[in-house]
C-alpha positions as CSV (number, residue, x, y, z in Angstrom):
1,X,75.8,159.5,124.3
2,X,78.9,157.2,123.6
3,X,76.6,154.4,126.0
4,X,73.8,154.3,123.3
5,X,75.8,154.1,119.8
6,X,77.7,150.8,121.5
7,X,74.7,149.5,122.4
8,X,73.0,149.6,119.1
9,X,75.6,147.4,117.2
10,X,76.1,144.1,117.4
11,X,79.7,142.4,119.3
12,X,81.7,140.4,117.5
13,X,80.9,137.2,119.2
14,X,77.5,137.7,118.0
15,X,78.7,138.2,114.6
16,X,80.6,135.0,114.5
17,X,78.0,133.0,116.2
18,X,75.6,134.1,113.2
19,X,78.3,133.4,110.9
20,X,78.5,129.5,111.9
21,X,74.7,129.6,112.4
22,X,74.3,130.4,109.0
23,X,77.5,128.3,107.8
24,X,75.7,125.3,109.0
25,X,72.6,125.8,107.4
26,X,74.1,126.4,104.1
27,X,76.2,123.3,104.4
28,X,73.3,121.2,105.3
29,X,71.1,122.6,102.1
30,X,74.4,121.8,99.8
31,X,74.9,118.8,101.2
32,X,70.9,118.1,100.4
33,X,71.2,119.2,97.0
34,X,73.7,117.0,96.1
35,X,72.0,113.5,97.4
36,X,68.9,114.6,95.9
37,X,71.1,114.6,92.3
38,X,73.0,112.0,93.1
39,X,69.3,109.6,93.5
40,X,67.6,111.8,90.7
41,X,71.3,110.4,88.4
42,X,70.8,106.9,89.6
43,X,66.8,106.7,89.0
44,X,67.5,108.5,85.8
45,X,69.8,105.4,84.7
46,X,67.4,102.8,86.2
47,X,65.0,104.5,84.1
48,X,66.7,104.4,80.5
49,X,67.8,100.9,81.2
50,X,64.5,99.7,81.5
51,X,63.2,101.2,78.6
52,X,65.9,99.3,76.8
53,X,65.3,96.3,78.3
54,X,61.3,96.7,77.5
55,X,62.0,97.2,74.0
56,X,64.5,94.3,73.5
57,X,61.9,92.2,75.2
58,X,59.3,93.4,72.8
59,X,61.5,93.0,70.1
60,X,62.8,89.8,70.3
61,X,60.3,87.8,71.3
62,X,58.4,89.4,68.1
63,X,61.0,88.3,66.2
64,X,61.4,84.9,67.7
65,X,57.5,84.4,68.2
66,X,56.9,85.0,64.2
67,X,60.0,83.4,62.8
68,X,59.5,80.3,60.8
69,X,62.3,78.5,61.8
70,X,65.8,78.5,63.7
71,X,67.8,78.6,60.6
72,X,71.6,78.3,62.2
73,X,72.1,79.0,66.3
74,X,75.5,79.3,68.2
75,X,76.9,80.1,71.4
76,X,77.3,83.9,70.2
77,X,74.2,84.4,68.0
78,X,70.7,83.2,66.7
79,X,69.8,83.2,62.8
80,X,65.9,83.3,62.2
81,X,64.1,82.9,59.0
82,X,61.0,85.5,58.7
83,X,59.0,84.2,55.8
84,X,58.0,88.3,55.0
85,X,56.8,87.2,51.7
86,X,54.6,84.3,52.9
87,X,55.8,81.9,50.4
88,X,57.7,79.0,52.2
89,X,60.7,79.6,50.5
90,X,64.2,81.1,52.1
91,X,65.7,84.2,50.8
92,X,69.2,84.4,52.5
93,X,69.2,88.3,51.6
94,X,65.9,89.5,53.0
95,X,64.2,86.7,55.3
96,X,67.2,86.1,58.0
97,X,67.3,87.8,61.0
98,X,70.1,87.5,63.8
99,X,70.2,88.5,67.1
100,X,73.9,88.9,68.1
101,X,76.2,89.2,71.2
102,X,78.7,91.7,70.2
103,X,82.2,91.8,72.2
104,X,83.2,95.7,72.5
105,X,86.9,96.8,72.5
106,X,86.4,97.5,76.4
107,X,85.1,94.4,77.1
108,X,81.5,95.0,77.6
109,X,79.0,93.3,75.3
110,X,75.8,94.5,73.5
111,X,73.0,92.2,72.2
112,X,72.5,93.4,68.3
113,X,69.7,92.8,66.0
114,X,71.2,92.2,61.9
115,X,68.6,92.2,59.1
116,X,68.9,93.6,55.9
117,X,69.7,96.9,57.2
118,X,73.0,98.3,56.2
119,X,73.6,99.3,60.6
120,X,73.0,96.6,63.1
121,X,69.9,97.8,65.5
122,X,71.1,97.6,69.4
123,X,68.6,95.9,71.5
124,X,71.0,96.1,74.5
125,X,73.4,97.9,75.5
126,X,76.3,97.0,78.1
127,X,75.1,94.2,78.8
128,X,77.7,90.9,80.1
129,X,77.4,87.2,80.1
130,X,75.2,87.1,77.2
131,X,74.0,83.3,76.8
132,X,71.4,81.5,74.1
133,X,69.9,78.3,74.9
134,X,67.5,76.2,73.1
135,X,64.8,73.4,73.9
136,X,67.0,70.6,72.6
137,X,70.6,71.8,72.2
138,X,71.3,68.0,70.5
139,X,68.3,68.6,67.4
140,X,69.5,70.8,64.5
141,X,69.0,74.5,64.8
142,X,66.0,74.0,62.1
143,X,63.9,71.6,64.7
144,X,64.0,73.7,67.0
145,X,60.9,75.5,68.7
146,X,61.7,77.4,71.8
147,X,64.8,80.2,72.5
148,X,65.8,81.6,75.5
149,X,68.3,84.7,75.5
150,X,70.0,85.4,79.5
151,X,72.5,88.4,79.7
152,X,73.3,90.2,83.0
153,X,72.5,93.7,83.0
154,X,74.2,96.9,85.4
155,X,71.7,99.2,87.2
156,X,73.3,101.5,89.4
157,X,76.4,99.4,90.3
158,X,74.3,96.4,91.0
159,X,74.3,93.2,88.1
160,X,70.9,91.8,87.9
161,X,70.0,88.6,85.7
162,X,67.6,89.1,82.7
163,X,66.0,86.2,80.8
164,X,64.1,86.2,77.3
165,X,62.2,82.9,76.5
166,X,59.8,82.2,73.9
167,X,58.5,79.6,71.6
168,X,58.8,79.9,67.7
169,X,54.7,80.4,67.0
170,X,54.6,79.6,63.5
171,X,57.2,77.1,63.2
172,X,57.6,75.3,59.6
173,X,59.4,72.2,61.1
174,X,56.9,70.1,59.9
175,X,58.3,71.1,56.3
176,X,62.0,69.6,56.9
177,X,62.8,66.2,56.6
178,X,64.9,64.4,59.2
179,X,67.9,66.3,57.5
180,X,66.9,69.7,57.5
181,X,65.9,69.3,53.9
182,X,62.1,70.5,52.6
183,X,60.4,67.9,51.6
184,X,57.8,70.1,50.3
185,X,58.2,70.5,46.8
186,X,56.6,73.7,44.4
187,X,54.6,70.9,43.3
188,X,53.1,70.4,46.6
């Protein structure tokens, strides 16, 4: 009778064999689980940096495209005049637009829409090695027709290059005289 009951349990060996069976199994599903969160994490930032960077596309070329002029351009920012009221005249506290590199306290830079809003709008964010150029850098800012914005932007660890180029649509140009004076009067 003693024969039977030993034979009816398991040994200890087997015990411990199961035991690393299903140790190993376990480890290979954690270890699963995490890659699969660390790819969902990174997709997840590839995903909401795109979005941003469709937006600011959107968004500047809109405001770029249907600008009337280049009113003031630097190495840090771009000043635009949007004639909202349609008549041909600049007013400083409504009309001007500018898209703006800001410097962060830790170094990282964001690209910044200012109108009249009391808060800047963020087109960008952590973004580095913002640069604007211009069709003729040596013409004033007010004969200028096409902008293009470059900034590097981070996506999961990597830096990839980003340009912005368009070409003023409406441009008033033809109102200005060599100067960057109108020489269209109310009269005209």
């Amino acid at each position: 009778m003693r024969n039977k009951i030993h034979k009816r349990g398991f040994t200890l060996v087997e015990l411990l064999v199961a035991l690393m069976v299903g140790s190993i199994i376990l480890a290979a599903v954690a270890t699963l689980a995490y890659a699969l969160g660390k790819v969902n994490d990174g997709s997840n930032d590839t995903a909401v940096k795109q979005a941003q960077l469709r937006y600011a596309t959107l968004r500047i070329s809109e405001l770029i495209k249907y600008s009337k002029l280049v009113h003031a351009a630097s190495e840090s920012e771009i000043s635009l005049w949007l004639d909202y009221n349609k008549d041909e005249h600049l007013d400083e506290s409504t009309e001007l637009v500018v898209i703006r590199k800001v410097v962060l306290e830790n170094g990282d830079m964001q690209l910044c829409e200012f109108n009249s809003a009391p808060e800047p709008v963020v087109l960008i964010r952590q973004c580095g090695n913002v640069q604007f150029r211009f069709d003729e850098p040596s013409l004033p800012p007010m004969k200028r027709k096409f902008v293009s914005i470059s900034f590097d932007l981070v996506e999961n660890g990597v830096a990839h290059r980003y340009q912005i180029s368009t070409t003023l649509r409406c441009w008033a140009g033809y109102l200005l005289n060599s100067s960057g004076n109108a020489i269209v009067s109310d009269e005209d």
